[in-house]
C-alpha positions as YAML, in Angstrom:
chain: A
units: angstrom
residues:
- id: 1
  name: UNK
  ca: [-9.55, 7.48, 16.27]
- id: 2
  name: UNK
  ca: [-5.95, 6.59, 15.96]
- id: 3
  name: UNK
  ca: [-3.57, 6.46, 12.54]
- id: 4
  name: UNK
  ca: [-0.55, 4.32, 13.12]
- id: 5
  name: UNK
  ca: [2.12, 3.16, 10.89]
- id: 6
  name: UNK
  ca: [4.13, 0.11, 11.53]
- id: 7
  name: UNK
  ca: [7.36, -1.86, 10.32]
- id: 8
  name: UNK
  ca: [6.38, -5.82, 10.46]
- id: 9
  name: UNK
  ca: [8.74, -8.43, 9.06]
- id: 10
  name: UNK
  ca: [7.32, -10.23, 6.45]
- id: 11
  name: UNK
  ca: [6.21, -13.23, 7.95]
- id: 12
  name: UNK
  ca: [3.93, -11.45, 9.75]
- id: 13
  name: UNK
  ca: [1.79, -9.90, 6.48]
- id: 14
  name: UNK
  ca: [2.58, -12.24, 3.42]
- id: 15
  name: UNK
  ca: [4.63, -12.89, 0.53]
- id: 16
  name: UNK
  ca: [7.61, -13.75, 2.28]
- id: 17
  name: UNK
  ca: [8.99, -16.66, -0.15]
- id: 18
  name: UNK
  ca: [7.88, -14.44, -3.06]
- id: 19
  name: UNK
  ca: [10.80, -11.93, -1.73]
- id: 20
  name: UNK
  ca: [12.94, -14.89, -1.19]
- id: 21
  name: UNK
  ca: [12.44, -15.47, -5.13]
- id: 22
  name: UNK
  ca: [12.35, -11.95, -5.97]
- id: 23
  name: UNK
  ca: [14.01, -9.43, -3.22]
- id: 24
  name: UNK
  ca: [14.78, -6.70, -5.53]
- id: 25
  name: UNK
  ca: [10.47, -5.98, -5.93]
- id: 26
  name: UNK
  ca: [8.74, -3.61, -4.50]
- id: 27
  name: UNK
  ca: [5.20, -3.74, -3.65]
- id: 28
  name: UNK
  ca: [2.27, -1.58, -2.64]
- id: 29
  name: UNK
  ca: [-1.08, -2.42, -1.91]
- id: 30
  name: UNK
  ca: [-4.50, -0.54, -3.24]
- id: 31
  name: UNK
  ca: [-6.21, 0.45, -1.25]
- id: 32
  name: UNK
  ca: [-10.14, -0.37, -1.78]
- id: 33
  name: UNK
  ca: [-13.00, 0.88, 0.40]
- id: 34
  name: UNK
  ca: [-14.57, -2.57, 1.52]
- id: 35
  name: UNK
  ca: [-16.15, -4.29, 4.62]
- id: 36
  name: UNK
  ca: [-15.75, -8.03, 3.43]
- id: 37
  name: UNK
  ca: [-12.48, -9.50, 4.79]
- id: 38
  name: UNK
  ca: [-11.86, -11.06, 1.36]
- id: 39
  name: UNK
  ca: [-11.17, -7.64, -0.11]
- id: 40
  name: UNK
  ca: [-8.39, -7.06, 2.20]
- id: 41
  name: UNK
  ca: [-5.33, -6.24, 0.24]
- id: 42
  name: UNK
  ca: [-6.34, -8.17, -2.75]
- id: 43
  name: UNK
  ca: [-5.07, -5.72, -5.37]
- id: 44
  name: UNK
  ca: [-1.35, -5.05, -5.88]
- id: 45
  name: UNK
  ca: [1.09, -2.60, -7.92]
- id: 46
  name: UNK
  ca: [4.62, -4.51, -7.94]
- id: 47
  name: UNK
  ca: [7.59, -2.87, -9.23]
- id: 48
  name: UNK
  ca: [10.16, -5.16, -10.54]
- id: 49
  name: UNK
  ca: [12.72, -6.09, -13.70]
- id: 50
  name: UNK
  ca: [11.42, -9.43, -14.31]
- id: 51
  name: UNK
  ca: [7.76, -9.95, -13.84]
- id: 52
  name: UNK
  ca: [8.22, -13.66, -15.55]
- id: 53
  name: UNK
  ca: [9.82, -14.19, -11.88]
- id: 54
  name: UNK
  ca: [7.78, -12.53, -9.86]
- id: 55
  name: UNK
  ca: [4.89, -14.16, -11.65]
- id: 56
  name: UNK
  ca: [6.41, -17.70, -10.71]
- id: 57
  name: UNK
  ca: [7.30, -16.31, -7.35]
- id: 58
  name: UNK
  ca: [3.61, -15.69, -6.55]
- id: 59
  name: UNK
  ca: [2.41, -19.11, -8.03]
- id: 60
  name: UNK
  ca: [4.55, -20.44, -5.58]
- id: 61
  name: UNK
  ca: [4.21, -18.70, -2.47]
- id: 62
  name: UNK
  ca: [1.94, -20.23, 0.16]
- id: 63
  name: UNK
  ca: [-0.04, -16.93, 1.35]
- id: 64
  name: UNK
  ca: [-1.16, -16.64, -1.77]
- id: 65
  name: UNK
  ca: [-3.74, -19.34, -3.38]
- id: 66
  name: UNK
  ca: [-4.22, -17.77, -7.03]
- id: 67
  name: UNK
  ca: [-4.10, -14.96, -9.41]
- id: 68
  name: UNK
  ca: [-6.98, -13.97, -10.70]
- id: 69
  name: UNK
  ca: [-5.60, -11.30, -13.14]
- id: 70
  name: UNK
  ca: [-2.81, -9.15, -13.90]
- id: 71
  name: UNK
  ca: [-1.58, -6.25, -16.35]
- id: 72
  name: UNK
  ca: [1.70, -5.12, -16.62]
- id: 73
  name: UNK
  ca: [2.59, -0.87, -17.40]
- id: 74
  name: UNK
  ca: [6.04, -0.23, -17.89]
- id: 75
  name: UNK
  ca: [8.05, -1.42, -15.02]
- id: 76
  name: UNK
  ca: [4.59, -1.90, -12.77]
- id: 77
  name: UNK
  ca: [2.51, -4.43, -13.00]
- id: 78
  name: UNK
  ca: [-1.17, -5.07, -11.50]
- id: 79
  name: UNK
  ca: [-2.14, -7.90, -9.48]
- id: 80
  name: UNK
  ca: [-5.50, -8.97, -8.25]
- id: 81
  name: UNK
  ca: [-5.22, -11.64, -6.14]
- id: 82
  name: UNK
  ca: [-6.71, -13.91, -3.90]
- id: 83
  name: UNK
  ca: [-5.05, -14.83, -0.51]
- id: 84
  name: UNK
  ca: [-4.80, -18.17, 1.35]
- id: 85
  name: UNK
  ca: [-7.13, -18.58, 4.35]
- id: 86
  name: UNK
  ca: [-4.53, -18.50, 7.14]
- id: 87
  name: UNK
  ca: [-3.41, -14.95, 5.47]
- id: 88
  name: UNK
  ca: [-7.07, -13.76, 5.19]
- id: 89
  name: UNK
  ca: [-7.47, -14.67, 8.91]
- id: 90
  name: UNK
  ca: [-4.30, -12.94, 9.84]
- id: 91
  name: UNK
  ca: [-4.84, -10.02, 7.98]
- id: 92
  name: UNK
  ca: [-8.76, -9.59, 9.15]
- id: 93
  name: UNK
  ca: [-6.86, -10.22, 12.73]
- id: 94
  name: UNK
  ca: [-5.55, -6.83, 13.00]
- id: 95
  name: UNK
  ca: [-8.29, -5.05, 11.37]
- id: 96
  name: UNK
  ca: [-10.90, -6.66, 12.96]
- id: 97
  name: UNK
  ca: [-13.84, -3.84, 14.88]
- id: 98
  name: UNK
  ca: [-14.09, -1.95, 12.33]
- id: 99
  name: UNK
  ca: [-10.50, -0.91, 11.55]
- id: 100
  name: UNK
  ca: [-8.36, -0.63, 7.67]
- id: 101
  name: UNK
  ca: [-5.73, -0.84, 6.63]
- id: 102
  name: UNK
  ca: [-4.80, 2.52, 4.68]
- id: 103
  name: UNK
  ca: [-1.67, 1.67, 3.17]
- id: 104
  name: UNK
  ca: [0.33, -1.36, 2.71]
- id: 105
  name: UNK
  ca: [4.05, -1.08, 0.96]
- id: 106
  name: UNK
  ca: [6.74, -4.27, 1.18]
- id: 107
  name: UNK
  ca: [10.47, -4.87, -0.04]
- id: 108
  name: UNK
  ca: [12.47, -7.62, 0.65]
- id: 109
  name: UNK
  ca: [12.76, -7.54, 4.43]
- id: 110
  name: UNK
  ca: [9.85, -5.82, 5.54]
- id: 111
  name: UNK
  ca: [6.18, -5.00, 5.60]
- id: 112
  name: UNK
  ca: [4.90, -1.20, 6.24]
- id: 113
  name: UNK
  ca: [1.53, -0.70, 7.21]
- id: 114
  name: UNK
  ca: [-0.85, 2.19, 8.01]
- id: 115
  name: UNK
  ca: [-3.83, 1.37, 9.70]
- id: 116
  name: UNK
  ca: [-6.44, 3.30, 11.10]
- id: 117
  name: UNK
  ca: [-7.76, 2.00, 14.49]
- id: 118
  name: UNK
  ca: [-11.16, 3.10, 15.92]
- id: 119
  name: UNK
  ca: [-9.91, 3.22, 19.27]
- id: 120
  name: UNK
  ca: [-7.16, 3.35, 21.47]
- id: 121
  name: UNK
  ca: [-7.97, -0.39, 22.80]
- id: 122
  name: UNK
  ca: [-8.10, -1.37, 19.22]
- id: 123
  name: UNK
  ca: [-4.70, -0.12, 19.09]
- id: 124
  name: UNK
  ca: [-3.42, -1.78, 21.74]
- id: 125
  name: UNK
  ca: [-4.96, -5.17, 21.16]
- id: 126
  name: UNK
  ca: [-3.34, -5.08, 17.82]
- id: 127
  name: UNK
  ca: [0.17, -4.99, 19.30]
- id: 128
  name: UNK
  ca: [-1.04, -7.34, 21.56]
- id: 129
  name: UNK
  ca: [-2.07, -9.70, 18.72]
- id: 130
  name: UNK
  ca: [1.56, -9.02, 17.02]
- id: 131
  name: UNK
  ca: [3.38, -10.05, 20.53]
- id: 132
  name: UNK
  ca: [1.60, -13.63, 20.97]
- id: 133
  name: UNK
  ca: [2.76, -14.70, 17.62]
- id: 134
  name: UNK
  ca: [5.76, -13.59, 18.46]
- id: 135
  name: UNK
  ca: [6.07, -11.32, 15.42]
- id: 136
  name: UNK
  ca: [8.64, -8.46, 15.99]
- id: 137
  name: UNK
  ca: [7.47, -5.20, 14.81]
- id: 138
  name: UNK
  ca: [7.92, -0.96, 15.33]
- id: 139
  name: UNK
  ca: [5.95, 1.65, 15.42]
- id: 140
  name: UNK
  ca: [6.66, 4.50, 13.50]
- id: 141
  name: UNK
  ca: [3.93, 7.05, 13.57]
- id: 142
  name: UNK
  ca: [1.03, 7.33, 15.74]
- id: 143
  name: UNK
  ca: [-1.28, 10.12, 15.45]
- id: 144
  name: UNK
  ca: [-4.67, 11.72, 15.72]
- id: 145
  name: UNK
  ca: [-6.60, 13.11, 12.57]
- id: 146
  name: UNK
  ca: [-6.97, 16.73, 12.69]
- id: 147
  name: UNK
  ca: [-4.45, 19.31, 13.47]
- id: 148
  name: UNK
  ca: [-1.51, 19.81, 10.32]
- id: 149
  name: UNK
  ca: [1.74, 18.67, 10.75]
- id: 150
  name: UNK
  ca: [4.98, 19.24, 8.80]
- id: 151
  name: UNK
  ca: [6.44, 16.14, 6.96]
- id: 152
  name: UNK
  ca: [7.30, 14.08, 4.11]
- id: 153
  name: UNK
  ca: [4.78, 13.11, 2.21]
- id: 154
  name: UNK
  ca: [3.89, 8.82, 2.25]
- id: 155
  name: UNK
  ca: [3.87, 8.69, -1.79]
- id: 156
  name: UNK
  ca: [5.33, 5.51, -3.37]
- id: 157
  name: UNK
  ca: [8.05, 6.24, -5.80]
- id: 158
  name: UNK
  ca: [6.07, 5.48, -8.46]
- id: 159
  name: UNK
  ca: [3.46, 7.79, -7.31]
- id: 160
  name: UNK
  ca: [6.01, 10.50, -7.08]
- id: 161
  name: UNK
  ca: [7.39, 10.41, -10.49]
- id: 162
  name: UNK
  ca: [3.70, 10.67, -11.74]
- id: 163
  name: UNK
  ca: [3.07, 13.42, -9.97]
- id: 164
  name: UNK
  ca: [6.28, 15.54, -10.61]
- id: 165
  name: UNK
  ca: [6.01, 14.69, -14.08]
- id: 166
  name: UNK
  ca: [2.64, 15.97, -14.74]
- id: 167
  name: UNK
  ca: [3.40, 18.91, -12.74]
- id: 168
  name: UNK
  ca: [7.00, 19.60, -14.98]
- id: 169
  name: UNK
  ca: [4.50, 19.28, -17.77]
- id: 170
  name: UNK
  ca: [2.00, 21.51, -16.58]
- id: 171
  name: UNK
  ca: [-0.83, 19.34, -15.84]
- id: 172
  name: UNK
  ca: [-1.90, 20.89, -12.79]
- id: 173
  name: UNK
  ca: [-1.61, 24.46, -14.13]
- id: 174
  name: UNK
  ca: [-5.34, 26.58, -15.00]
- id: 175
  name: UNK
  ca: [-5.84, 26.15, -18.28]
- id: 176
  name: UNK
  ca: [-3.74, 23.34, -18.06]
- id: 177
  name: UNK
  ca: [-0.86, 22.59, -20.82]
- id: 178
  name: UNK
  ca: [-1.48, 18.94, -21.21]
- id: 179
  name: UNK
  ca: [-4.49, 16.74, -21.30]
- id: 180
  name: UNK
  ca: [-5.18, 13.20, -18.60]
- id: 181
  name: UNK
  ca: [-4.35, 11.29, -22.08]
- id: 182
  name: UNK
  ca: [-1.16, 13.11, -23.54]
- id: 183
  name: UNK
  ca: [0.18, 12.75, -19.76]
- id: 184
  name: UNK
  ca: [-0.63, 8.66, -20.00]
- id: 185
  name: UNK
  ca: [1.10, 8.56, -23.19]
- id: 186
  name: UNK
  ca: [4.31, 9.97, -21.89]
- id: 187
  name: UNK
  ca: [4.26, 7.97, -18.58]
- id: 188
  name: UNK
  ca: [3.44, 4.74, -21.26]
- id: 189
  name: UNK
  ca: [0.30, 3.70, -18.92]
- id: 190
  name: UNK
  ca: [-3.65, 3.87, -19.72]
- id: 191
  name: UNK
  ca: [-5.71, 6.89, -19.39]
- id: 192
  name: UNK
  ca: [-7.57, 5.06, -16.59]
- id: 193
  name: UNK
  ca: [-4.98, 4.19, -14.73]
- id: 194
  name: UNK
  ca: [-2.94, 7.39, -14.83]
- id: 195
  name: UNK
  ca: [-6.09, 9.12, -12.86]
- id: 196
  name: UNK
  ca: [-6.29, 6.20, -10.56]
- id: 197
  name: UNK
  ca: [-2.11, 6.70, -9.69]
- id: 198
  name: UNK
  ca: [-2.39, 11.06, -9.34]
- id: 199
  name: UNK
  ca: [-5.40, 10.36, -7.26]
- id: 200
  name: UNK
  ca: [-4.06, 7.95, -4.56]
- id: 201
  name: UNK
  ca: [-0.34, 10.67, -4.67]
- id: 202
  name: UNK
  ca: [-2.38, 13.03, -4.07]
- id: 203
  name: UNK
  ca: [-4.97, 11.24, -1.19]
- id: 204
  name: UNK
  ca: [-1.23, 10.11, 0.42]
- id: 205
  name: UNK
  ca: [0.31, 13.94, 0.14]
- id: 206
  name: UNK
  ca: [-3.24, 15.51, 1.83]
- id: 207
  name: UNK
  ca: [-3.17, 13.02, 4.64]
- id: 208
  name: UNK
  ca: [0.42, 12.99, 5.45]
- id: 209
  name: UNK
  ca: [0.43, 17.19, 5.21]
- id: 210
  name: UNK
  ca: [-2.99, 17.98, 6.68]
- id: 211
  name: UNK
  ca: [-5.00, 15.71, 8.31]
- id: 212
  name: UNK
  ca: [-2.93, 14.41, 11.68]
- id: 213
  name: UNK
  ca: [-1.71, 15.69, 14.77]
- id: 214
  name: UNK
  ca: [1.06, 13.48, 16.54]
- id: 215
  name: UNK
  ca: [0.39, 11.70, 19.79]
- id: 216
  name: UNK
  ca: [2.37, 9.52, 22.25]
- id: 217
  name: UNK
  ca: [2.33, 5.51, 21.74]
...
């Protein structure tokens, strides 16, 4: 089993007309624990100063064909969507045998994407893939699960906050000083979804710190 991260351009993911209409968003994509191509990347946390735009940028951008809910917290807001069929196909393209997708972040020029590859020819058909559509692309990372390894963690900026500011306020400490619902109420977000954003910081700081051993491309 492989991990690799790579930079793609946007065109070669989606939402590239969306960052034409709104370059200064970020997004990241949740990740959800499903076989079904049509739950590939359908849920997404965008950060941005005018969701009124990004909401029209969506509506109009061609990989996407609808919206089937959103809620906003703070500056993030919560997409599920549905994606067009030529996206679905591309995106179940490079995870196809039994690969996923692990993480998913965009801004305005580029896609990043962690996937997880079952092989080493699953690996190298997916770069394959990316050089007959003539998509340019780099690898980052490439690595093994197992052995540690010293390095930044992969959180979101978002997730970082959270998690700094529930450990300033001494969440994490035993007994600890403030409850899952006083920490929502100062980050201004739901009780639900504050457990849902410490959980996937902290599933991004354990995998980047101690699960992966580095290997050659």
């Amino acid at each position: 089993m492989l991990i690799a991260t790579f930079q793609l351009d946007l065109d070669a993911v989606a939402l590239e007309q969306a960052f034409d209409a709104v370059p200064e968003m970020t997004v990241e994509a949740e990740r959800i624990a499903a076989h079904s191509t049509q739950w590939t990347m359908p849920c997404l946390w965008i950060a941005a100063d005018d969701f009124k735009a990004v909401d029209n940028a969506l509506e109009n951008d061609p990989s996407v064909d609808e919206t089937i809910g959103s809620d906003e917290y703070g500056d993030v807001k919560y997409y599920h969507i549905n994606w067009n069929e030529e996206t679905y196909e591309r995106l179940s393209s490079y995870i196809d045998k039994e690969g996923s997708i692990l993480r998913a972040d965009a801004t305005d020029d580029r896609w990043e994407l962690e996937i997880r590859f079952v092989s080493r020819d699953q690996f190298d058909e997916f770069r394959t893939i990316l050089q007959k559509r003539g998509h340019t692309f780099k690898l980052l990372n490439l690595y093994e699960p197992g052995a540690p390894r010293q390095t930044e963690g992969k959180v979101t900026p978002a997730q970082r906050n959270d998690l700094v500011t529930a450990a300033e306020l001494g969440y994490y400490t035993v007994p600890r000083d403030i409850s899952t619902r006083e920490l929502a109420d100062e980050l201004d977000i739901s009780h639900q979804s504050v457990s849902e954003l410490l959980h996937r910081g902290t599933e991004n700081l354990i995998t980047s710190h101690l699960m992966t051993t580095t290997v050659e491309a």
